[in-house]
C-alpha positions in Angstrom: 52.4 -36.3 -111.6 55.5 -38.4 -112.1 57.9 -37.9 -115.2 58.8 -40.1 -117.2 61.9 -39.6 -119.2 62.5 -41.3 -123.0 66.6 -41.7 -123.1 68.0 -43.2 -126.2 71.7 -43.6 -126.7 73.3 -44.1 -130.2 74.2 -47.5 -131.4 78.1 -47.8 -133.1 76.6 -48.1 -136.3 73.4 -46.2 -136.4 72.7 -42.8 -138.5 70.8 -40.0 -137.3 67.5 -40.8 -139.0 67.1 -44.2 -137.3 67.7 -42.6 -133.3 65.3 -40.2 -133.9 62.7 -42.6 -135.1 63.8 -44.9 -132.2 63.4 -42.0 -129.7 60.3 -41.1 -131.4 59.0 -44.3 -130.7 59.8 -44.9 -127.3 57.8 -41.1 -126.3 55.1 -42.7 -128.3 55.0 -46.0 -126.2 55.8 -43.7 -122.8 52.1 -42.2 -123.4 54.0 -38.6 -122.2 52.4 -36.9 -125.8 48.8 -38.2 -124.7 49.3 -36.8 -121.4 50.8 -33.4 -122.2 47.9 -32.7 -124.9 45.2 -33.4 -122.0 46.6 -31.4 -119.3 47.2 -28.7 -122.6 43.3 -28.0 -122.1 41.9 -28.8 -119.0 40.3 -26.5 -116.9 39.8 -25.7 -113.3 36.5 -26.8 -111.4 34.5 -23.1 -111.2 34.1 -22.3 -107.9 31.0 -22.3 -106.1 30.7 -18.6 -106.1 31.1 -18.5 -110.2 28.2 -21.3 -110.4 26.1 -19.4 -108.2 26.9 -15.8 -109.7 26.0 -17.3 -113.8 23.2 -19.0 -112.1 21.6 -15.5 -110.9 22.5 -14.0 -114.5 20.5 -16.7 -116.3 17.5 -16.2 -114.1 17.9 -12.3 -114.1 17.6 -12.7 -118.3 14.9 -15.3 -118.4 12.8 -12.5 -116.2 13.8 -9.9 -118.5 12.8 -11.6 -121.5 9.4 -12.9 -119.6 8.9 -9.6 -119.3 9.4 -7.9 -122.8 7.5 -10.9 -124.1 4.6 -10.0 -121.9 4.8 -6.8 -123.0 5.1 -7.9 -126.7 8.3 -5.9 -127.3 9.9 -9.1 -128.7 10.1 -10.2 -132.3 7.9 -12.6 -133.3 10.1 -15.8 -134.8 9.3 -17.1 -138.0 8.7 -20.5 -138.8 11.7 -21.7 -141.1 9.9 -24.8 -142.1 8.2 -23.4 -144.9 
């Protein structure tokens, strides 16, 4: 990932209000805030041993619950349509 740096010098005549809105929009037009905020939240790629692990989890529940229903140990769900 490259960097990309936003550099604003003062002008003779410019106040403090007016660089940082200058420098605020030269970040803005960089696309560095954009950027930041994805990388902020992404995740790693699970590995194959995860996927596989979860995988054997869901099946091990969907047996149990085959199970129990067979067995009718399980609530019976009421229809909320009424």
């Amino acid at each position: 990932m490259s960097t990309v740096n936003a550099e604003v010098k003062k002008n003779n005549n410019e106040n403090a209000i007016s660089l940082i809105r200058r420098f605020t929009k030269r970040v803005q037009g960089s696309g560095v805030i954009p950027r930041v905020r994805s990388l902020r939240w992404s995740q790693r790629k699970p590995s194959d041993f995860k996927v596989k692990k979860s995988a054997l989890v869901v099946l091990a529940r969907r047996e149990e619950f085959k199970k129990l229903d067979k067995m009718g140990k399980l609530a019976k769900k009421e229809d909320k349509r009424k």
